[in-house]
C-alpha positions, 0 to 999 in steps of 0.5 A, spaced: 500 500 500 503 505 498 499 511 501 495 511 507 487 511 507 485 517 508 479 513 513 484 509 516 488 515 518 482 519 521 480 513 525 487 514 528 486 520 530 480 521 533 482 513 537 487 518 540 482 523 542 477 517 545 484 515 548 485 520 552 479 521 555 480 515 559 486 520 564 483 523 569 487 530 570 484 532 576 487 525 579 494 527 579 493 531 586 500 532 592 504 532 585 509 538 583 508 543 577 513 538 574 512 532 576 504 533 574 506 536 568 510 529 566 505 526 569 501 528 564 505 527 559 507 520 560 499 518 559 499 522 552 505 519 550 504 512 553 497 512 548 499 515 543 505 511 543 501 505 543 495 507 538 500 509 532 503 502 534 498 498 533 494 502 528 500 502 523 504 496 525 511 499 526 516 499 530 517 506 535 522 507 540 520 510 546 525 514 550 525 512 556 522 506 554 514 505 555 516 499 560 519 504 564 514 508 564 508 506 565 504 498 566 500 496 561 493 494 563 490 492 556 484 497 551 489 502 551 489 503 559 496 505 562 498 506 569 504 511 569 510 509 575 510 515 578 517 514 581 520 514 573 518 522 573 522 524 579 528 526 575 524 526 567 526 532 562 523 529 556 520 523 553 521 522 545 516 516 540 522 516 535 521 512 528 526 506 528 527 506 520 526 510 514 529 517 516 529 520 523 524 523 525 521 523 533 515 527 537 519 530 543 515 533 550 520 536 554 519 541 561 524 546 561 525 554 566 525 560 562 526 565 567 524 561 573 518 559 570 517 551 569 514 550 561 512 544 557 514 544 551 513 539 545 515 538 538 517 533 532 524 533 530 526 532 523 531 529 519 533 535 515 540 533 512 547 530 513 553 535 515 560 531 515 556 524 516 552 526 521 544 527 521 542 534 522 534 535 525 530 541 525 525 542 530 517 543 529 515 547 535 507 543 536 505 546 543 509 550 548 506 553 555 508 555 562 508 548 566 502 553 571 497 552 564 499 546 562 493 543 559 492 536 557 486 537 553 491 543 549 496 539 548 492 533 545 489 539 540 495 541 537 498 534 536 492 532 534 491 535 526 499 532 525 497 525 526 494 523 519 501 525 517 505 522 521 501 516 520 501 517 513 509 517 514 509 511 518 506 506 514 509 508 507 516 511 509 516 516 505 517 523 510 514 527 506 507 528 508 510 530 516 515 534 514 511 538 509 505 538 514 510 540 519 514 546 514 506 548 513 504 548 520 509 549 526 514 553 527 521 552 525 525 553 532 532 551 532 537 545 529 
């Protein structure tokens, strides 16, 4: 098949969006502003790792792995290790073939002030043999209005894209999305 369906590449983006219904924000209570956020993140991530791998059959490698993570319970159920968020800075679901290309959630200070952000970093070229990624900011907010719901907007709209990506590996439709509708923030 050399092109995604476009039917099958909605399914999996309104499937995340059903997915993520079953986190309960309001749960994650006695956390810090940055072990929530992770929290939080860690769930979307786990879900959507788990959705793209299963609706496109390929191989994606998370860091740190989703076995580190979180506890799979079965139907797209995940209980998060909250002892594996102490020291988090980032989490990343990255294609293992084809060129390189991953979606990153990291939390990080500006000013003092604790932020999420999230971005997909692309395989742009080679310099002296080694891969050079570009940075596609998807969604970056101080950690106090971190938004569950917001974050699953913004990255939402891609995921046709990047499932298109996936299951044909050709880069494409996420890179010429990401061009379109992201902003360029660094090397």
């Amino acid at each position: 098949m050399d092109i995604l369906p476009d039917t099958m590449a909605d399914d999996i983006s309104q499937s995340f969006r059903n997915d993520l219904k079953t986190i309960a924000p309001e749960a994650l209570t006695g956390m810090d502003e940055r072990a929530r956020v992770m929290s939080l993140v860690s769930h979307l991530f786990l879900r959507l790792w788990t959705r793209l791998a299963l609706e496109t059959g390929q191989k994606l490698r998370m860091s740190p792995p989703q076995f580190e993570l979180g506890t799979y319970k079965g139907q797209m159920k995940w209980i998060v290790n909250e002892g594996a968020l102490a020291d988090l800075d980032s989490i990343k679901i990255a294609s293992i073939l084809g060129k390189g290309h991953s979606l990153v959630a990291e939390v990080y200070e500006l000013r003092r002030v604790l932020r999420a952000r999230v971005y997909y970093s692309l395989e742009e070229e080679e310099m002296k043999g080694e891969p050079v990624f570009v940075n596609y900011l998807v969604y970056d907010e101080a950690g106090s209005n971190f938004d569950l719901g917001s974050l699953a907007e913004a990255i939402s709209p891609a995921l046709p894209k990047w499932s298109e990506t996936l299951t044909t590996n050709k880069e494409e439709p996420l890179w010429d999305y990401s061009k379109e509708h992201f902003e360029c923030v660094g090397v």
